[in-house]
N, CA, C and O atoms as a GROMACS GRO file, in nm:
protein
  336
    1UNK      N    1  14.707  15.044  23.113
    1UNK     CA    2  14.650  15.003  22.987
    1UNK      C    3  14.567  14.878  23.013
    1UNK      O    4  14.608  14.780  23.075
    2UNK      N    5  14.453  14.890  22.963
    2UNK     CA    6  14.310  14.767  22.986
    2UNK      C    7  14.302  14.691  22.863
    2UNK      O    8  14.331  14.736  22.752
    3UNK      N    9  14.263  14.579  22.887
    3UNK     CA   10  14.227  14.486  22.718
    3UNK      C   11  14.067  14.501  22.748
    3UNK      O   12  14.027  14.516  22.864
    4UNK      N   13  13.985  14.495  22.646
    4UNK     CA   14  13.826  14.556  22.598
    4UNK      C   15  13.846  14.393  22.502
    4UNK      O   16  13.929  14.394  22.411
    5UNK      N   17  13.778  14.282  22.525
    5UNK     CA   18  13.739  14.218  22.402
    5UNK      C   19  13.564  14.233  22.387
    5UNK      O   20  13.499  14.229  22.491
    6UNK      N   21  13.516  14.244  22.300
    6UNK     CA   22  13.399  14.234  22.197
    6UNK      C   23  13.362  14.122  22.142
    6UNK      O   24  13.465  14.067  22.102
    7UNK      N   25  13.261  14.054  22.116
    7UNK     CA   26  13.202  13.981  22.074
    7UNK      C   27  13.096  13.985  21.951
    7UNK      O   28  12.990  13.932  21.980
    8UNK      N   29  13.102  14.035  21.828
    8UNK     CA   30  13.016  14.086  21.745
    8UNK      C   31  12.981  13.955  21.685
    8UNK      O   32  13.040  13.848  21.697
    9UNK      N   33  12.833  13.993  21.592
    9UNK     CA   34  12.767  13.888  21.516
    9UNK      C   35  12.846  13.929  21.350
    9UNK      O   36  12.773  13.928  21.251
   10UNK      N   37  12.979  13.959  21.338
   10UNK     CA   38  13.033  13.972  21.163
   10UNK      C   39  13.163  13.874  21.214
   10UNK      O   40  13.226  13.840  21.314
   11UNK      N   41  13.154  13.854  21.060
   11UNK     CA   42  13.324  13.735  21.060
   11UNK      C   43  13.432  13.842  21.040
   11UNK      O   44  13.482  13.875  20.932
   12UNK      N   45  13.462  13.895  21.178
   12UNK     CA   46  13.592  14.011  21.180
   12UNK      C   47  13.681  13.962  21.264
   12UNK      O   48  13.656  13.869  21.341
   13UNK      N   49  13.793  14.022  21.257
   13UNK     CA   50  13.902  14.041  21.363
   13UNK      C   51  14.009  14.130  21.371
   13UNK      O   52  14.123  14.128  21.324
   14UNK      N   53  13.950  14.205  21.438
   14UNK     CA   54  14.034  14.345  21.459
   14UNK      C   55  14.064  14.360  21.598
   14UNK      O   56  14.002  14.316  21.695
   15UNK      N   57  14.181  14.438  21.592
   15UNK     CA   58  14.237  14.474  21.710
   15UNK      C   59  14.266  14.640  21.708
   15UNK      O   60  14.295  14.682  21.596
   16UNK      N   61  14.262  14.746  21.822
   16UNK     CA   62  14.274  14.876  21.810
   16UNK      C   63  14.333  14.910  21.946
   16UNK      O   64  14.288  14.870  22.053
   17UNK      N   65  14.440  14.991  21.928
   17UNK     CA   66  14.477  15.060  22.075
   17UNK      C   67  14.414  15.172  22.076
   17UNK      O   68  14.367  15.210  21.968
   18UNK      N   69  14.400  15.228  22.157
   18UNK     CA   70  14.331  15.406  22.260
   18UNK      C   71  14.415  15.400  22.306
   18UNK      O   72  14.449  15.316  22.390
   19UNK      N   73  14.512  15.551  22.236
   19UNK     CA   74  14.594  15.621  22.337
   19UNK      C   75  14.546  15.738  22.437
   19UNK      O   76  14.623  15.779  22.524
   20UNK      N   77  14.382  15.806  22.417
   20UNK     CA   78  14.323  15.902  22.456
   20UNK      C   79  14.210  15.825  22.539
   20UNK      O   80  14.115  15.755  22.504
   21UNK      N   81  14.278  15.884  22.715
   21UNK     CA   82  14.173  15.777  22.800
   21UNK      C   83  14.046  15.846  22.817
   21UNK      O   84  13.952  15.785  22.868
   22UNK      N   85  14.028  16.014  22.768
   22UNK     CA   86  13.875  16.062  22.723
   22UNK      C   87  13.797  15.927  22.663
   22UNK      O   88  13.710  15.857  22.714
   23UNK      N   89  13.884  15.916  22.492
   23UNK     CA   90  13.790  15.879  22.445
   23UNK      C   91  13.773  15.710  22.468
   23UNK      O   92  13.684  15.654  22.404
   24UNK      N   93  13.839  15.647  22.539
   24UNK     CA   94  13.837  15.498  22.596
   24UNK      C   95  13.732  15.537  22.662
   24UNK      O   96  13.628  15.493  22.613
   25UNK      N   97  13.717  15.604  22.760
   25UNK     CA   98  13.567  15.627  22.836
   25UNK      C   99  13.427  15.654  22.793
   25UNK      O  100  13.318  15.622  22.841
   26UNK      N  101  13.470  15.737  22.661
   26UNK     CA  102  13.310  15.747  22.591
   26UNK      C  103  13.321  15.619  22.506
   26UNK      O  104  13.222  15.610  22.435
   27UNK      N  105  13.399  15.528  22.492
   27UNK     CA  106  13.368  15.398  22.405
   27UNK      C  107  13.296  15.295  22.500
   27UNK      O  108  13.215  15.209  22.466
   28UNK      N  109  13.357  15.331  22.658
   28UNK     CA  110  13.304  15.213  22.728
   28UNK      C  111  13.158  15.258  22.779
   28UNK      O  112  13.089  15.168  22.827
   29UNK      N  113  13.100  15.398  22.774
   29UNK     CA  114  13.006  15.444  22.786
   29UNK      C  115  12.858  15.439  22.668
   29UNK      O  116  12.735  15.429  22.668
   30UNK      N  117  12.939  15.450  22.603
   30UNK     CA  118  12.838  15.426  22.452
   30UNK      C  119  12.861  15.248  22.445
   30UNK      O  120  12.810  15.229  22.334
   31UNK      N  121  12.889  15.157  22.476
   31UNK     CA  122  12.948  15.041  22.456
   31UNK      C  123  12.806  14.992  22.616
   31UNK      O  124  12.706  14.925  22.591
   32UNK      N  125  12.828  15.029  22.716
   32UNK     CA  126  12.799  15.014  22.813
   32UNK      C  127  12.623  15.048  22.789
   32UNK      O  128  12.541  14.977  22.847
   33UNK      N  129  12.587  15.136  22.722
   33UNK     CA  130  12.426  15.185  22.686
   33UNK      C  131  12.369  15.077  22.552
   33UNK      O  132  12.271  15.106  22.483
   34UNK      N  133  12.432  14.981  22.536
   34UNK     CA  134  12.408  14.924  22.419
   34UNK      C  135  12.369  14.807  22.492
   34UNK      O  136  12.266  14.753  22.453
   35UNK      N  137  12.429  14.758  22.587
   35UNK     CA  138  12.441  14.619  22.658
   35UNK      C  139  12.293  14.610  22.776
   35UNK      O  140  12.293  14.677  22.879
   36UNK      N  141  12.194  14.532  22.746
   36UNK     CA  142  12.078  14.501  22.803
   36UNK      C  143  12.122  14.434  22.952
   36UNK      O  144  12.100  14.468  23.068
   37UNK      N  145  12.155  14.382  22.924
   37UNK     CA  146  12.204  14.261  23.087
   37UNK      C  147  12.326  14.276  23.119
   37UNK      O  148  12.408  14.215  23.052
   38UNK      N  149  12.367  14.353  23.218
   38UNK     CA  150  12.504  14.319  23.252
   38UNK      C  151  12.574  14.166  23.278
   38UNK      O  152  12.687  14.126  23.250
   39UNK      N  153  12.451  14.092  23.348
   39UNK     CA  154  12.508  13.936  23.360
   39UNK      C  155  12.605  13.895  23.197
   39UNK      O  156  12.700  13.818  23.188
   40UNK      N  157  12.567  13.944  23.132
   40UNK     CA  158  12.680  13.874  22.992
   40UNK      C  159  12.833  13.901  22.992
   40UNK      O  160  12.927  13.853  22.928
   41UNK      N  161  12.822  14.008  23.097
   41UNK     CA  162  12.990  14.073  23.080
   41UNK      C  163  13.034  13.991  23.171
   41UNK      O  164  12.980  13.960  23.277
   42UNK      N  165  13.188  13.937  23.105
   42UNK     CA  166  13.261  13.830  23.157
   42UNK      C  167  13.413  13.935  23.150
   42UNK      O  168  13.456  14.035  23.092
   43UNK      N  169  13.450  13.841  23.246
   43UNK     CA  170  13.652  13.920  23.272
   43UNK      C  171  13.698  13.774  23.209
   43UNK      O  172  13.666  13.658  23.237
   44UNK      N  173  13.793  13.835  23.106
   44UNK     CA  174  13.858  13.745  23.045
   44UNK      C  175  14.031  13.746  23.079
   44UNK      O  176  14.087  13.851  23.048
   45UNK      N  177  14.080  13.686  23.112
   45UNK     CA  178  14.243  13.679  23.174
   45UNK      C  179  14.284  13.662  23.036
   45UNK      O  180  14.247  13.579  22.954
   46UNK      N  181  14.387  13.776  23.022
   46UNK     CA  182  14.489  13.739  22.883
   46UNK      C  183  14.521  13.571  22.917
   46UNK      O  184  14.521  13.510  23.024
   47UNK      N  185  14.549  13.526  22.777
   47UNK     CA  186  14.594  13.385  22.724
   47UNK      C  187  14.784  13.350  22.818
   47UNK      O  188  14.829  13.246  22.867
   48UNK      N  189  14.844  13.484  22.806
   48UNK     CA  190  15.046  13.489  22.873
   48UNK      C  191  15.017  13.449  23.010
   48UNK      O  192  15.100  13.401  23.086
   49UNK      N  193  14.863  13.475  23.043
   49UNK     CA  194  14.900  13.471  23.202
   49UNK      C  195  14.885  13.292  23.223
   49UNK      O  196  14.884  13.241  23.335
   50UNK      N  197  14.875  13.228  23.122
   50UNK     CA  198  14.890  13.092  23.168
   50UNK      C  199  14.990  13.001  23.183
   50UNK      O  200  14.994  12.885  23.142
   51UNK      N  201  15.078  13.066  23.251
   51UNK     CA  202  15.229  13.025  23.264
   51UNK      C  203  15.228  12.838  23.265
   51UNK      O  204  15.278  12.757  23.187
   52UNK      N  205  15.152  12.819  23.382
   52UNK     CA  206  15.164  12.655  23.430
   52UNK      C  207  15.119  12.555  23.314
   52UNK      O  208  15.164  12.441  23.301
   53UNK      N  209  15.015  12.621  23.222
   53UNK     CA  210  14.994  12.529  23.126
   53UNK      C  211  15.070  12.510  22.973
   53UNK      O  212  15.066  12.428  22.881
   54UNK      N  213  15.146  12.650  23.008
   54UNK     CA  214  15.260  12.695  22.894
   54UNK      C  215  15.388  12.609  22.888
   54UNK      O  216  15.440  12.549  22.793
   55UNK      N  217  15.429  12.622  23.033
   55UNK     CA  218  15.532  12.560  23.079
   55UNK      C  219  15.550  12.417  23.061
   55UNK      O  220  15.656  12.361  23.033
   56UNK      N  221  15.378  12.337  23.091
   56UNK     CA  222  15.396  12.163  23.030
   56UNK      C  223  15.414  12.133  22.910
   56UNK      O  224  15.482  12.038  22.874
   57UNK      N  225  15.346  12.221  22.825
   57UNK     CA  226  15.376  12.217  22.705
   57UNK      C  227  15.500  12.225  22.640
   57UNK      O  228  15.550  12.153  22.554
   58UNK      N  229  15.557  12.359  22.714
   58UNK     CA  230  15.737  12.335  22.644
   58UNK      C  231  15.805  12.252  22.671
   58UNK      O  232  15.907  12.232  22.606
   59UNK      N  233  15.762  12.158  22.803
   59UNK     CA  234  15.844  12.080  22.886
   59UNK      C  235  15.806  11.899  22.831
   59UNK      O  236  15.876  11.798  22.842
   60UNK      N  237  15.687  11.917  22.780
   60UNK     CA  238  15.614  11.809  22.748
   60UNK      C  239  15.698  11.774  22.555
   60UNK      O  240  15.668  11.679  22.482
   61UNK      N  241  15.766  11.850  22.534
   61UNK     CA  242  15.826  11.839  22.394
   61UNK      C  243  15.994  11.724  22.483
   61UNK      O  244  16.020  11.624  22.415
   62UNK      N  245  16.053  11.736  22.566
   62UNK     CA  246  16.130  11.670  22.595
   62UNK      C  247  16.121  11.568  22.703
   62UNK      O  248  16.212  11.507  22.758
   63UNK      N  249  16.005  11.564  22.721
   63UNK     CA  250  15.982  11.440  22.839
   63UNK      C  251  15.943  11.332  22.795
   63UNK      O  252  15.844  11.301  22.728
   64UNK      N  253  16.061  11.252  22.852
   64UNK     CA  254  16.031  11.061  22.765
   64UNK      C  255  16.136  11.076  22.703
   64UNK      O  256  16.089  11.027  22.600
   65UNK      N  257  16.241  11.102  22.674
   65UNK     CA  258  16.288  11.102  22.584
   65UNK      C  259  16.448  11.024  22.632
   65UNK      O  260  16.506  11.052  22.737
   66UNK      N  261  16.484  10.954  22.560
   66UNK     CA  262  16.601  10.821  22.597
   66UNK      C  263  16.707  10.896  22.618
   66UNK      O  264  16.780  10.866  22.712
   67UNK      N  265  16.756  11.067  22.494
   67UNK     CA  266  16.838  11.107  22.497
   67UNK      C  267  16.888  11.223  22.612
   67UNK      O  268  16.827  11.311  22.550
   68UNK      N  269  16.920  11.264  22.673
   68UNK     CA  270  16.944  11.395  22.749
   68UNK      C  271  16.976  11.540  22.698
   68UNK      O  272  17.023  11.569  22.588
   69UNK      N  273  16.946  11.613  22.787
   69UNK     CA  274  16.927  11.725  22.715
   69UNK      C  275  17.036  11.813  22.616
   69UNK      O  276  17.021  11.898  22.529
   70UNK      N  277  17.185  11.725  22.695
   70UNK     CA  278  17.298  11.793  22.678
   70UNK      C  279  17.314  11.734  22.570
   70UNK      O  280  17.366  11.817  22.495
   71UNK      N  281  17.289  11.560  22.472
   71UNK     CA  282  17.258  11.482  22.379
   71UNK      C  283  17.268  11.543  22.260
   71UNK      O  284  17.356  11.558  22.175
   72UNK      N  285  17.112  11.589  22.283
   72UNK     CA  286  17.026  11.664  22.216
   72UNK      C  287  17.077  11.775  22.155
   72UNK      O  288  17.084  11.769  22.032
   73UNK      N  289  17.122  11.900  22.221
   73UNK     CA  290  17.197  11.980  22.178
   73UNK      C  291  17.278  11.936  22.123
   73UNK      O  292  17.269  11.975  22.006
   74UNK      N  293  17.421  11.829  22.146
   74UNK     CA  294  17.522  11.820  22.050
   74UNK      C  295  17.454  11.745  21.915
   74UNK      O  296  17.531  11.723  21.821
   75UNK      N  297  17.335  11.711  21.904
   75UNK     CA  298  17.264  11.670  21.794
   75UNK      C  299  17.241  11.796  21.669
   75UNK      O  300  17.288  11.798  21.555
   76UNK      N  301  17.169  11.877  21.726
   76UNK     CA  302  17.132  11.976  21.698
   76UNK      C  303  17.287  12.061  21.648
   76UNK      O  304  17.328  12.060  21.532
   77UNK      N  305  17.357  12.131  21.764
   77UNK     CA  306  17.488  12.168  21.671
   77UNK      C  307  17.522  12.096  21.565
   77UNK      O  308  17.532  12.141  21.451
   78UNK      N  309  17.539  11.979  21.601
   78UNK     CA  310  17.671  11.930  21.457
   78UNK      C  311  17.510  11.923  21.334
   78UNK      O  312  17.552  11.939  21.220
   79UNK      N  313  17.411  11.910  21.335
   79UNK     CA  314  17.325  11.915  21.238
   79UNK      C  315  17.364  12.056  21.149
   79UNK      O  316  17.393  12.051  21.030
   80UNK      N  317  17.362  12.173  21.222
   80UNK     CA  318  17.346  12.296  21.209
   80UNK      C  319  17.486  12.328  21.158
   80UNK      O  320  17.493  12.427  21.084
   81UNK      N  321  17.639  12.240  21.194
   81UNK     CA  322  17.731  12.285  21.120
   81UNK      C  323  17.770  12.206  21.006
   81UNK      O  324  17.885  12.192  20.964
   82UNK      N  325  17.664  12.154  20.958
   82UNK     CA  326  17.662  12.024  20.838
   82UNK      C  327  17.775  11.935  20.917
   82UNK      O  328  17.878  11.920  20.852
   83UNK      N  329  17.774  11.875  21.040
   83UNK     CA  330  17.873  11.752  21.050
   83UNK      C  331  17.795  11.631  21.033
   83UNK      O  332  17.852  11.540  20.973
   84UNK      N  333  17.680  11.610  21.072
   84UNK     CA  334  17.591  11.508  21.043
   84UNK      C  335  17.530  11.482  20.906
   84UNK      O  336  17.452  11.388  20.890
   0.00000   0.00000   0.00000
């Protein structure tokens, strides 16, 4: 299974799967006869595959922080069983 993003001149946003790889081929064919310059076609990497910059981010929510992690959690429980 391939990701196809598009770039149109309307304020849309749609998304569509092709389960029929016929007709995925006549889309990229009729899609492909429309396009003047190939130089415009770009490979775009899904957004998940950015693990390393994902990872600072989740990690960047507890760094600096006076309390420890194990702290934190017993914060969080007793919040969650109304003891606090």
């Amino acid at each position: 299974m391939g990701v196809l993003t598009i770039k149109i001149p309307q304020e849309i946003n749609k998304s569509y799967q092709v389960e029929d790889s016929v007709f995925g081929a006549q889309i990229l064919n009729e899609l492909e006869s429309h396009i003047s310059d190939q130089g415009d076609v770009h490979i775009v990497l899904p957004r998940r595959a950015d693990y390393k910059n994902a990872l600072k981010e989740v990690v960047g929510i507890w760094a600096e922080r006076p309390e420890t992690a194990d702290e934190i959690a017993i914060k969080i429980r007793r919040r969650n069983n109304g003891v606090e």
